[in-house]
C-alpha positions in Angstrom: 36.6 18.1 15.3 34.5 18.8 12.2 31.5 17.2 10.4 31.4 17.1 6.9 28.2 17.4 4.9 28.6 16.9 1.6 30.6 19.9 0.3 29.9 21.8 3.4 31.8 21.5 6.4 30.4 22.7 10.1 33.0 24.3 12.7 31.6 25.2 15.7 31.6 29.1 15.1 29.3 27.9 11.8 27.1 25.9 14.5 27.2 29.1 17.1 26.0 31.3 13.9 23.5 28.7 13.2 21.9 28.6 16.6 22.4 32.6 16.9 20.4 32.8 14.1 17.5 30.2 15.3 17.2 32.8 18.7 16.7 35.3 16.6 14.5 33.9 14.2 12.2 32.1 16.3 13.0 33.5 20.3 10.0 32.9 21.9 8.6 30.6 19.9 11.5 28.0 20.2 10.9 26.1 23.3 7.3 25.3 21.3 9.6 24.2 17.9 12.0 22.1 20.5 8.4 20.4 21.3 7.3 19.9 18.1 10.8 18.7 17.0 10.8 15.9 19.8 7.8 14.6 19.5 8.4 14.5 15.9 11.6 12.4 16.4 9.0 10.2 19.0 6.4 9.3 16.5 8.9 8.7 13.1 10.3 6.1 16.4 7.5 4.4 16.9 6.7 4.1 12.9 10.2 2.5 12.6 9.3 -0.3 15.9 6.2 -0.5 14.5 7.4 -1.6 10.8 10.5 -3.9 12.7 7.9 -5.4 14.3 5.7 -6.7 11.4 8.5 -7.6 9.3 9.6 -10.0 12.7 6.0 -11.2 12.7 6.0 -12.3 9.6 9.2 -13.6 8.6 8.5 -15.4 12.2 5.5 -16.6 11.8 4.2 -20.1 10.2 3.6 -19.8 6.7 -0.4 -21.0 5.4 -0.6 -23.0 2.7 -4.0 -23.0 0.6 -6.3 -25.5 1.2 -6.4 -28.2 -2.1 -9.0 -27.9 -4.1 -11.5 -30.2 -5.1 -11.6 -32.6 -7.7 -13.6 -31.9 -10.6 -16.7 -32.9 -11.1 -18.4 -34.3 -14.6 -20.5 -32.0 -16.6 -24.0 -32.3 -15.7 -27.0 -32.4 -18.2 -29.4 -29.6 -18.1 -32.7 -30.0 -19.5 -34.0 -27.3 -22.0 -37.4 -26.0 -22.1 -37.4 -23.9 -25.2 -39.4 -25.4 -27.9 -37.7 -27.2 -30.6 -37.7 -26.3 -34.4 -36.8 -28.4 -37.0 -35.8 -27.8 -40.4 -37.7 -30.1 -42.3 -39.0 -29.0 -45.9 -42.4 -29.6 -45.0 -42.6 -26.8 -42.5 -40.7 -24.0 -44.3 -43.2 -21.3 -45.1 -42.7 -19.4 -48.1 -43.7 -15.6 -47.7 -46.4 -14.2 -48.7 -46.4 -12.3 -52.8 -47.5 -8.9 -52.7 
């Protein structure tokens, strides 16, 4: 019985090297790793419910449509109070000659 990973394949003596190797590497320290490890494994679980769950939840649940609009209404007159100016001959002013 072997796995293959990619070009690599892993016989048990490579897995026995492998785990020799972690001892040694980390021996007192590994029961913390093993910790860390599993509750590492724990939370990327509940990340993966948690994303199953909205995607249910939403493909579940009752779609909203938007409320209609309202009709438009007519322009509305606005009354100005700025002072009007005409252009009438009488009341162009011709400068001053210096």
């Amino acid at each position: 019985m072997t796995a293959t990973l990619g070009f690599f394949t892993l016989t048990p003596t490579a897995v026995l090297v492998i785990l020799l190797l972690g001892v040694l590497l980390f021996g007192k320290k590994l029961p913390e790793m093993g910790r860390m490890l599993g509750r590492g494994v724990v939370e990327f679980k509940k990340g993966l419910r948690g994303l199953e769950d909205e995607v249910d939840t939403a493909s579940s649940a009752p779609r909203q449509e938007a409320p209609p609009l309202e009709a438009p209404r007519p322009p509305q007159r606005v009354v100005t109070t700025a002072p009007k100016f005409e252009d009438t001959p009488n009341n162009v002013t011709t400068p001053p000659k210096v």
